[in-house]
C-alpha positions, -999 to 999 in steps of 0.1 A, spaced: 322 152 -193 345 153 -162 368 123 -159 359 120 -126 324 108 -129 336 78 -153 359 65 -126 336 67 -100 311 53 -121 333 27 -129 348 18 -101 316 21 -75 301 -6 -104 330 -28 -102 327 -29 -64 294 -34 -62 300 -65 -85 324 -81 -66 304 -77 -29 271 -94 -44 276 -106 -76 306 -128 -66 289 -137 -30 259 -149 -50 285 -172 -76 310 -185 -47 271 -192 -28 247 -206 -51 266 -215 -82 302 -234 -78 293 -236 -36 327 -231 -27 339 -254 2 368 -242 27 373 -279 37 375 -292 2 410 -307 -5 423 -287 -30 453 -299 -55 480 -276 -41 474 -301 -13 467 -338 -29 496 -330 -54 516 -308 -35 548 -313 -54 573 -277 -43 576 -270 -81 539 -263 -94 515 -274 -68 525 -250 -34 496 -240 -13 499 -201 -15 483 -172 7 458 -162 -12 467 -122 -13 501 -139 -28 483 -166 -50 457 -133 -61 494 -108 -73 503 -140 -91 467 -143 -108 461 -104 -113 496 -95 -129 497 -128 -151 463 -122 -169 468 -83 -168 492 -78 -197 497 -50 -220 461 -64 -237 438 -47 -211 457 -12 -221 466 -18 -256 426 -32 -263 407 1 -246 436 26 -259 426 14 -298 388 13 -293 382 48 -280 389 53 -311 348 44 -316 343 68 -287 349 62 -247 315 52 -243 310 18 -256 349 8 -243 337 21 -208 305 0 -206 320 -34 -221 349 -34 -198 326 -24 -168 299 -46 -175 320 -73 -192 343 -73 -164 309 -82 -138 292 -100 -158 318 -119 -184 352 -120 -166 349 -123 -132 323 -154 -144 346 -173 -162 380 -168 -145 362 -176 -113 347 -207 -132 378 -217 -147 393 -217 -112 369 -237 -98 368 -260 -126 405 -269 -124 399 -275 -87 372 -294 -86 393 -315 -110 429 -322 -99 446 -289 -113 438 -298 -149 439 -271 -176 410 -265 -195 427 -283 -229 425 -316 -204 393 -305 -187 376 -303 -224 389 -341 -231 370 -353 -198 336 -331 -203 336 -324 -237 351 -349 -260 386 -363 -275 381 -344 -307 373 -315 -286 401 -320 -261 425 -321 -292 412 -289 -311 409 -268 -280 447 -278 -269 454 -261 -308 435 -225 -300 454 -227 -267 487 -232 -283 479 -207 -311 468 -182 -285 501 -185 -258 524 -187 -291 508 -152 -296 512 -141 -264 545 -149 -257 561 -137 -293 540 -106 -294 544 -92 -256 582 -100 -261 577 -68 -288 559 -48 -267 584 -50 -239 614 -50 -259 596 -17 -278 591 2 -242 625 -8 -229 638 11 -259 618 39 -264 613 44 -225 651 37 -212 646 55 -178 624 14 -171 653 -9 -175 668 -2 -141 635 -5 -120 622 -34 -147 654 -60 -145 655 -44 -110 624 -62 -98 637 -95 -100 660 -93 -75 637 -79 -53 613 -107 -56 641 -136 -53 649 -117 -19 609 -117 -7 607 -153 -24 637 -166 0 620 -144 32 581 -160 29 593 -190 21 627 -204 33 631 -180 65 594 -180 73 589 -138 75 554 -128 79 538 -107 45 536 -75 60 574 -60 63 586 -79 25 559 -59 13 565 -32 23 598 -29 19 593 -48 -20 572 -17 -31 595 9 -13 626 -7 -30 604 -7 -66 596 29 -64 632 38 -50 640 15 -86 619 37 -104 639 68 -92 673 55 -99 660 49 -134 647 81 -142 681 98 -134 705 67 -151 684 57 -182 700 26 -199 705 23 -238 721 -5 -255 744 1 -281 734 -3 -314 744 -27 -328 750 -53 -300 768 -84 -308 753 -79 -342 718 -75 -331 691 -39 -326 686 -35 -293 655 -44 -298 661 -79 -311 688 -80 -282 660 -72 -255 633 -99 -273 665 -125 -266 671 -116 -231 635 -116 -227 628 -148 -237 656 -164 -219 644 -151 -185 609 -162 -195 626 -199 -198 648 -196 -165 622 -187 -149 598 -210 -161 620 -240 -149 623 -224 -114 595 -239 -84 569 -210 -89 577 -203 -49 617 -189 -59 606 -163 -85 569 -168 -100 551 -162 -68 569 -134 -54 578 -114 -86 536 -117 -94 528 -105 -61 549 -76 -51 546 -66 -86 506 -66 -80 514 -42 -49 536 -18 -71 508 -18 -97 479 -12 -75 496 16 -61 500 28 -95 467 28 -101 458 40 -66 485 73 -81 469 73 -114 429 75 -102 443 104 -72 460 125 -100 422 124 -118 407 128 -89 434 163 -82 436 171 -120 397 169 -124 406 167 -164 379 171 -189 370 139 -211 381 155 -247 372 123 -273 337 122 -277 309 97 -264 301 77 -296 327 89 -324 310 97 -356 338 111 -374 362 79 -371 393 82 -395 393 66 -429 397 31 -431 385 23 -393 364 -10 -394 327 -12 -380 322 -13 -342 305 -46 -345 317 -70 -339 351 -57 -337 346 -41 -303 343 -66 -281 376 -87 -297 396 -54 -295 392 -53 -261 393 -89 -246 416 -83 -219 400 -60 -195 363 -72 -202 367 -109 -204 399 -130 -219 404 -169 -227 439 -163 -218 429 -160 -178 412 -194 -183 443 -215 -190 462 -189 -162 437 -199 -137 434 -232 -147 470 -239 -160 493 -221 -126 464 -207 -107 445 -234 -92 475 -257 -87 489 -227 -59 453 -226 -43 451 -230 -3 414 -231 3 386 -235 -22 369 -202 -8 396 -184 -22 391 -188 -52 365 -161 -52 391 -132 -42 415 -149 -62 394 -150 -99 365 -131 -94 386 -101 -79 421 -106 -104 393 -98 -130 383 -67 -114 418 -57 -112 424 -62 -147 388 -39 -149 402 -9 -134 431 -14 -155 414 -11 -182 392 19 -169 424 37 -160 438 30 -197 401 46 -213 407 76 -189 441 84 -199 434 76 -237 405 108 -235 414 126 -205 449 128 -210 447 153 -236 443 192 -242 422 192 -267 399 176 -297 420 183 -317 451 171 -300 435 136 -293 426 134 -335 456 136 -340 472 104 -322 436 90 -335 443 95 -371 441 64 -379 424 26 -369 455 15 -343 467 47 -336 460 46 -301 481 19 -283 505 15 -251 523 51 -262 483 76 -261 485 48 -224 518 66 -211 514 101 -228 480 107 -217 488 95 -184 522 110 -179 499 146 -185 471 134 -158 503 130 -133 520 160 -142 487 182 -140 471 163 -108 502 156 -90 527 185 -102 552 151 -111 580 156 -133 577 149 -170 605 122 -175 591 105 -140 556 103 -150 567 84 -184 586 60 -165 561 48 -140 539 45 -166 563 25 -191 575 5 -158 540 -6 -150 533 -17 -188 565 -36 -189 561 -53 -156 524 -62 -168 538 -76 -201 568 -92 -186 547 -113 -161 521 -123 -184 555 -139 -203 569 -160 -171 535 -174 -168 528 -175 -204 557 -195 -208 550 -218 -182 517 -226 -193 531 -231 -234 554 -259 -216 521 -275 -197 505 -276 -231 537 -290 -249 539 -320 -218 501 -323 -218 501 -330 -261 531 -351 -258 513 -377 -228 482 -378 -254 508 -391 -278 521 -418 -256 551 -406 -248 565 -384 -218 580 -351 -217 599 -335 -186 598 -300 -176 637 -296 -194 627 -305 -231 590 -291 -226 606 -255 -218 635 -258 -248 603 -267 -273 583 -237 -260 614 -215 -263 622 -228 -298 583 -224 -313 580 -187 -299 617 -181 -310 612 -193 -348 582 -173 -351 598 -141 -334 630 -146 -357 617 -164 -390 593 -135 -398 623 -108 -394 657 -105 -383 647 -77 -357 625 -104 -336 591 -88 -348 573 -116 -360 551 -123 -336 530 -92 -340 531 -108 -377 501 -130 -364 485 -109 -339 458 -96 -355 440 -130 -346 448 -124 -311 418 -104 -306 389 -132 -320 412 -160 -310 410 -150 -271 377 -143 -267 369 -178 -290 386 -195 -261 368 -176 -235 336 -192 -250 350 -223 -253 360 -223 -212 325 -212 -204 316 -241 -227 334 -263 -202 324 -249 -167 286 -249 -182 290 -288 -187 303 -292 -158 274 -270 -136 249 -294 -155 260 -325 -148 261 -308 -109 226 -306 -115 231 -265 -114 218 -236 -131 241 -230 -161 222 -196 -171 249 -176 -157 276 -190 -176 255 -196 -211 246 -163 -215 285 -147 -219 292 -178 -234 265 -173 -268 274 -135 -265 308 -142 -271 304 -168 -293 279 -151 -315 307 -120 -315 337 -140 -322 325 -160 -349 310 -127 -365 344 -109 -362 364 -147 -375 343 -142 -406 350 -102 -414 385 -106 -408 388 -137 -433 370 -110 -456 398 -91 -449 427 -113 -451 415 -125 -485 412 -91 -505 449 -83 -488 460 -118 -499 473 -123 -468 469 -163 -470 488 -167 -441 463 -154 -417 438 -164 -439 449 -197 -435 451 -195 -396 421 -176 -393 400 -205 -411 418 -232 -391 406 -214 -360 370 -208 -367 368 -243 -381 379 -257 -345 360 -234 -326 327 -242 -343 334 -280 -338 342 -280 -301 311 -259 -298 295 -290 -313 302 -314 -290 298 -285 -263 265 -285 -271 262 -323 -275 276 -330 -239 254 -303 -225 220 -321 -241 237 -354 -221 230 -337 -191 237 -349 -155 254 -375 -156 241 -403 -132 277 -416 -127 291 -382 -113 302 -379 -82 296 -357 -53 317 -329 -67 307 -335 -101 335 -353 -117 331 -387 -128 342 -418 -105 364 -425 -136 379 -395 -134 388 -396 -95 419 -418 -93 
């Protein structure tokens, strides 16, 4: 099968999602309202609440959620064949993502910028509240340890992105300081923002940097997880309009064009799809499909991480409640074609059969390298582009993905750190809440091995954890549409698929865990299932409530309004 007739498929689907699908949500369902007061308003504070234009506020949304998951899930599940990745991240991404980030947008909206961990305490329950605040923690301490890996592993291996990677933050504190503080219109920063990144990317690919090894008795890798992590604190104490803001958006332009590069080299390259549709031959060892597809890929078909993003940075930035639909529904898309773009270059992107066996020799073969190699020979064969260059666009756009996922992951492990400590009794400022966020994904980066790999030491849960809190925020918008008096059908459906699916794969890999006596994750893994089945509980107990005859107009309660 050509390549070309999966992207178009792919992408003409994804389109045709957002024109009516969204419509019919932002409509009928939440009824957006442009003169709704929206927190970035009532709470406008110049650190976290800053009304934001909402092609800004959508590069902030789209390159937070879109981490190296939506390329690292699809490039390991083609191993099962492109054909069942292809239609759960097109379908997923209609029908499951754009739902619940839109949702969770809304949500957090309609209720003064809380996160969903809050947002669960006021619809669902204490015990709920408290349990879902510990997937969320488990989930970002994931994140942030695990993405520090990837990054520091890319910024090694691919040396030509350090120049063009560290490069970008200078360029967005310059567009930062011309939106905001001089008052320059979008147009000419970004332009010039992308121009500069590209001219970044070419300075790279002729002076690649490479640390010495060692370096002040550290890898280089463990000495790029420490730098990493140290701008992911700096720049989570920062007002989101100095760095956040801009660094999300113009990196959202440099990625979109990217893409836009990527999907004309297919289109010029016409490659041949060499993995087959459904793989019956996988490798020994390879686990089942089911459940195990549709955790491998969260990111890029639906992902409880772009809940607590839209709810946790998102919706305190939003100007108008309308946007919200561009904003969530279409970050999701984004993070769709992504993911398309990642399935293409993981069966496209080489020769032969045999040549694509070979990186898929095994269950996790695949990964952000089959991403770049695969894609680096689409570019070269489409677009006649260099070798070294190809790689390090590629590797850049990975890292840039990753790195802002980290800023805002970071950000939002401090929110949950400040939002535990005020349902202790006791207050904790922005300072201290950043230092305990730093210290938590710190110890587990460094206490599992000297070289700063520890995080991927619990990322195997990653996978079931996310989409567990997916459910879990569709859990929370469904409450909310009831006691609205609304019809919850569209967001009940993804939430029992993906309920049904998680639980399923929580089980098999506590199977697992045991009979490699692996009692950490075993441990973990139990904890997790254990809170995920009792917030569905009371889920299901506040939905049977249904409306509530104290609610409000919007749907809160007048409790809740002060």
């Amino acid at each position: 099968m050509n390549a070309i007739v999966l992207m178009l498929i792919g992408l003409g689907v994804m389109a045709l999602g957002y024109a009516f699908y969204s419509k019919f949500l932002a409509e009928k369902i939440y009824r957006l309202q442009a003169d709704y007061p929206t927190p970035a308003h009532t709470m406008r504070d110049g650190v976290d609440y800053v009304p934001t234009n909402r092609f800004v506020l959508w590069g902030h949304h789209f390159t937070s959620v879109a981490g190296a998951a939506p390329i690292v899930g699809p490039a390991i599940a083609v191993i099962w064949g492109w054909l069942p990745a292809f239609l759960w991240v097109t379908l997923g991404t209609i029908f499951f993502a754009g739902v619940h980030d839109f949702g969770a947008l809304w949500a957090s909206v309609r209720n003064r910028g809380k996160s969903m961990g809050m947002l669960s305490g006021s619809y669902i329950g204490r015990r709920g509240r408290n349990l879902f605040l510990v997937v969320i923690f488990l989930l970002l301490l994931m994140v942030n340890a695990a993405f520090a890996v990837v990054i520091a592993n890319l910024l090694v291996s691919t040396p030509t992105s350090v120049i063009p990677v560290w490069g970008a933050i200078l360029v967005a504190l310059v567009i930062g300081q011309l939106i905001y503080r001089w008052k320059v219109g979008l147009l000419w920063p970004s332009i010039g923002g992308v121009i500069v990144l590209y001219a970044l990317i070419l300075i790279g690919n002729s002076y690649p940097i490479v640390l010495p090894d060692p370096i002040l008795g550290m890898t280089p890798r463990s000495a790029w997880i420490v730098l990493l992590f140290l701008y992911a604190g700096i720049a989570s104490l920062l007002p989101v309009w100095v760095l956040l803001q801009p660094r999300d958006y113009i990196n959202g332009l440099q990625l979109f064009v990217g893409l836009g590069i990527l999907y004309v080299a297919v289109l010029l390259a016409s490659p041949t799809i060499v993995a087959p549709p459904i793989n019956h031959a996988v490798p020994e060892g390879t686990p089942g499909i089911m459940p195990l597809l549709f955790v491998t890929i969260a990111c890029g078909a639906i992902s409880g991480f772009h809940g607590m993003v839209a709810s946790g940075t998102t919706s305190k930035q939003l100007d108008k409640e309308t946007d919200a639909r561009f904003v969530g529904y279409f970050g999701a898309i984004g993070e769709g074609m992504l993911s398309l773009a990642a399935i293409i270059c993981c069966t496209a992107g080489f020769a032969t059969l045999v040549d694509w066996q070979a990186v898929y020799a095994q269950f996790g073969g695949g990964g952000v390298g089959a991403f770049v190699n695969g894609g680096d020979a689409l570019l070269i064969e489409g677009l006649g582009m260099p070798e070294q260059l190809g790689a390090t666009l590629l590797a850049t756009m990975a890292i840039l993905f990753a790195a802002t996922t980290m800023d805002t992951g970071l950000r939002l492990q401090r929110f949950v750190v400040q939002e535990a400590a005020e349902l202790a009794g006791f207050k904790v400022g922005t300072f201290l809440g950043t230092v305990v966020a730093l210290a938590v994904c710190m110890a587990l980066a460094f206490g599992a091995g000297s070289d700063g790999s520890g995080g991927m030491v619990i990322w195997p849960l990653f996978g079931t954890t996310n989409q567990l809190l997916a459910a879990l925020t569709l859990a929370v918008v469904s409450v909310i549409l009831i006691r609205k008096g609304r019809n919850p059908v569209f967001t009940l459906v993804p939430l029992a698929f993906l309920l049904v699916m998680s639980v399923y794969a929580l089980i098999v890999q506590l199977g697992t865990f045991k009979a490699q006596e692996n009692w950490l994750l075993f441990g973990m893994d139990l904890v997790i299932l254990v809170a995920a089945l009792w917030v569905s509980f009371e889920a299901v107990l506040a939905m049977r409530q249904g409306r509530d005859p104290n609610a409000a107009p919007d749907g809160t309660l007048e409790s809740e309004r002060a």
